[in-house]
N, C-alpha and C positions, 0 to 999 in steps of 0.2 A: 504494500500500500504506500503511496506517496505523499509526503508529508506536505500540507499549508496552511498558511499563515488564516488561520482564524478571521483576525482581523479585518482582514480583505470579503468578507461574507457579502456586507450592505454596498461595498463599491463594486462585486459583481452582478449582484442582482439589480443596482441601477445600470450596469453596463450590457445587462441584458435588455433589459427599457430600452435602452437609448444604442441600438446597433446602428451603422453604419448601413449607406446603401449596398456598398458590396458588400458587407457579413450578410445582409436580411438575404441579399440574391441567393449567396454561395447558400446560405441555411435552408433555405427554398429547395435546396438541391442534395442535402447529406443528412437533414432530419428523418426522424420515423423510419431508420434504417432501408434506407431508398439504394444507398448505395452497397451491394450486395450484404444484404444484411447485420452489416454493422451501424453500432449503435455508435454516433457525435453526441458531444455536449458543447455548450456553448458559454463561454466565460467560467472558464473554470481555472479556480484556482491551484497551482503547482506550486508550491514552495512559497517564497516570495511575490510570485508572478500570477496574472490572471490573463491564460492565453486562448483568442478568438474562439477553435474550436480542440477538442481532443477527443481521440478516441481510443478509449484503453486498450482492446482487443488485441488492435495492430501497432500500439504502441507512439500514437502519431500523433501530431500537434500541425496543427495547420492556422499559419500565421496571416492577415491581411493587411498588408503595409498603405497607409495611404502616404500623400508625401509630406509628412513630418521626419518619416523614417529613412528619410535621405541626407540629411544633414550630416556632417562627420562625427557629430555627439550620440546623437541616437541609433546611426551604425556600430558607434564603437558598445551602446548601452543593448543595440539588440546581441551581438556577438558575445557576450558577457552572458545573456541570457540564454543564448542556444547552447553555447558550451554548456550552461547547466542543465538545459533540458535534455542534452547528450550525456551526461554524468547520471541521469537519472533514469540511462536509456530510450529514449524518448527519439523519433529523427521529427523535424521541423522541417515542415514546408510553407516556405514563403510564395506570395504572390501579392504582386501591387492590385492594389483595388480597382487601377485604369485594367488590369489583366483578366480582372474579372467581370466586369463591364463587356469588353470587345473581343474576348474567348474564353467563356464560362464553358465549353464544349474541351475546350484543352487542358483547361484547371482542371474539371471532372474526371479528363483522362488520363492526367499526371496524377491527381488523388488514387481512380482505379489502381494502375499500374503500381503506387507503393503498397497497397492494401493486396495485391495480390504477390507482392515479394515477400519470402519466406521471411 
């Protein structure tokens, strides 16, 4: 079981409220086990962290960057974070939310494709 931060409880269940256009689209697409029936959750907390979506089965975290996470501060704070969601066993998949906009067909089939690696 993986351990987090308590405290984080009330700021993800507003960050569940309040998703982004690309999380609502991408959730549209990986809830109620749509995608070969595995089960996402959405703002869930890991550790310190409260990431977009995860799903324990396949061990996956799927990250939606819009562009704040370009800056060279929040690159160096997400890389901080993936190494720990790597330390926790976890792999991280990123996609910028323009990516999910203009090929939510390709995010879907890069999602499949790690859910179907051993």
């Amino acid at each position: 079981m993986l351990f987090y931060n308590k405290n984080l409880k009330g700021y993800s269940r507003q960050l569940r409220k309040d998703m982004t256009n690309a999380e609502r689209l991408l959730w549209s697409k990986v809830k109620r086990k749509q995608l070969q029936g595995y089960q996402f959750y959405r703002q869930k907390i890991i550790g310190n962290y409260i990431v977009d979506f995860y799903c324990p089965k396949a061990n996956l975290v799927i990250e939606i960057d819009g562009g704040q996470h370009y800056d060279d501060e929040e690159i160096k704070k997400d890389n901080v974070r993936d190494d720990y969601m790597g330390e926790q066993r976890l792999t991280v998949l990123r996609f910028s939310d323009r990516e999910v906009f203009e090929n939510l067909n390709g995010v879907i089939e890069r999602v499949n494709e790690e859910l179907e690696s051993p």
